[in-house]
N, C-alpha and C positions, 0 to 999 in steps of 0.2 A: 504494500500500500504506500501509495505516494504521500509526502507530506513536507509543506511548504509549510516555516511558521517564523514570525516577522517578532522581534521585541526591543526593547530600547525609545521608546515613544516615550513623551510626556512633557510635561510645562516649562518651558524656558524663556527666558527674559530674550529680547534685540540682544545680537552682539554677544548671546553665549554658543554651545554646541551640544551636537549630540553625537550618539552615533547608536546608529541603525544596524540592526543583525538578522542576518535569516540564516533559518537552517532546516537544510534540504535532507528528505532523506527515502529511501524508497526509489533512488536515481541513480545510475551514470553519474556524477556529478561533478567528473572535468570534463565532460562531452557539453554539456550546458553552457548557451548564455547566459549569464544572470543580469535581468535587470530590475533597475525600480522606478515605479511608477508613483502619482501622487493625484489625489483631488481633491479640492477643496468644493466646498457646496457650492452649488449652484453651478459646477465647471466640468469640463470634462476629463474626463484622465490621462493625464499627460506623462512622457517618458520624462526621467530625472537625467536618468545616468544608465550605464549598461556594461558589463563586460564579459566581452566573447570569451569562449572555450581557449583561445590561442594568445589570453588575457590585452588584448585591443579594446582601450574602455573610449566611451561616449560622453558627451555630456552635452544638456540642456545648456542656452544660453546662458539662463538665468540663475544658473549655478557654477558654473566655469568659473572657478578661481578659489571656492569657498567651501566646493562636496567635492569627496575622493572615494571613489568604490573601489575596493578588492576583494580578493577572495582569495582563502585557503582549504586548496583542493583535500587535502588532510583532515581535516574539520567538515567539510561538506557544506561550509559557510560563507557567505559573502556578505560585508558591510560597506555601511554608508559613512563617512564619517563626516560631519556636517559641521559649519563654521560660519561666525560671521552671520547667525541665522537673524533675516525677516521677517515682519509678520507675514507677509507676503508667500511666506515657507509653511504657513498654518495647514495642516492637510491631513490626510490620512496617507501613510506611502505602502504602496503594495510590491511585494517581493514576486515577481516574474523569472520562471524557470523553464528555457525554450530549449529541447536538442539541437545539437547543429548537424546532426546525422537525419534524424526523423522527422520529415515532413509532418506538420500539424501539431506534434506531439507539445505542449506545454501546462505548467501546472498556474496556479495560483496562491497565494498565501491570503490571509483574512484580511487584513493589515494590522497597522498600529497606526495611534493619533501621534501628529505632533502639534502641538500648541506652540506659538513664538508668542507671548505677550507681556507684557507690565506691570 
């Protein structure tokens, strides 16, 4: 049984950080991209950040500079690690698990909240 599950969410002021963890298991899980996704109400869900099986990470504009994703293939784990946070960063972030071998195949995690406020 597959299982995606996201932790490290919660209340932080402007200008502190967090960091985000997902852990994968029930996968392949150096064959996987991992990415993270984020929505805030009323928006739609948007990618954050990403990194490929061949560790080639992505990033949203609006985080370039500030979120760092990795992963440790050992662990079955990939984090966020977040800076510099906005409220603008206020969201729920969902932990995204895609094969890079198998067409269609991806999981979901539940997510976790992050609050950025005062």
């Amino acid at each position: 049984q597959v299982q995606v599950v996201e932790s490290g969410g919660g209340l932080v002021q402007p200008g502190g950080s967090l960091r985000l963890s997902c852990a994968a298991s029930g996968i392949i899980f150096r064959i996987y991209d991992m990415e993270w996704y984020r929505q805030a109400p009323g928006k739609q869900r948007e990618l954050v950040a990403a990194i490929m099986s061949g560790r080639r990470t992505i990033y949203a504009d609006s985080v370039k500079g500030r979120f760092t994703i990795s992963k440790d293939n050992a662990e079955n784990t990939v984090y966020l690690q977040m800076n510099s946070l906005k409220p603008e960063d206020t969201a729920v972030y969902y932990c995204h698990a895609v094969s890079s071998v198998a067409r269609g195949r991806d999981y979901w995690g539940q997510g976790t909240q992050v609050t950025v406020s005062s």
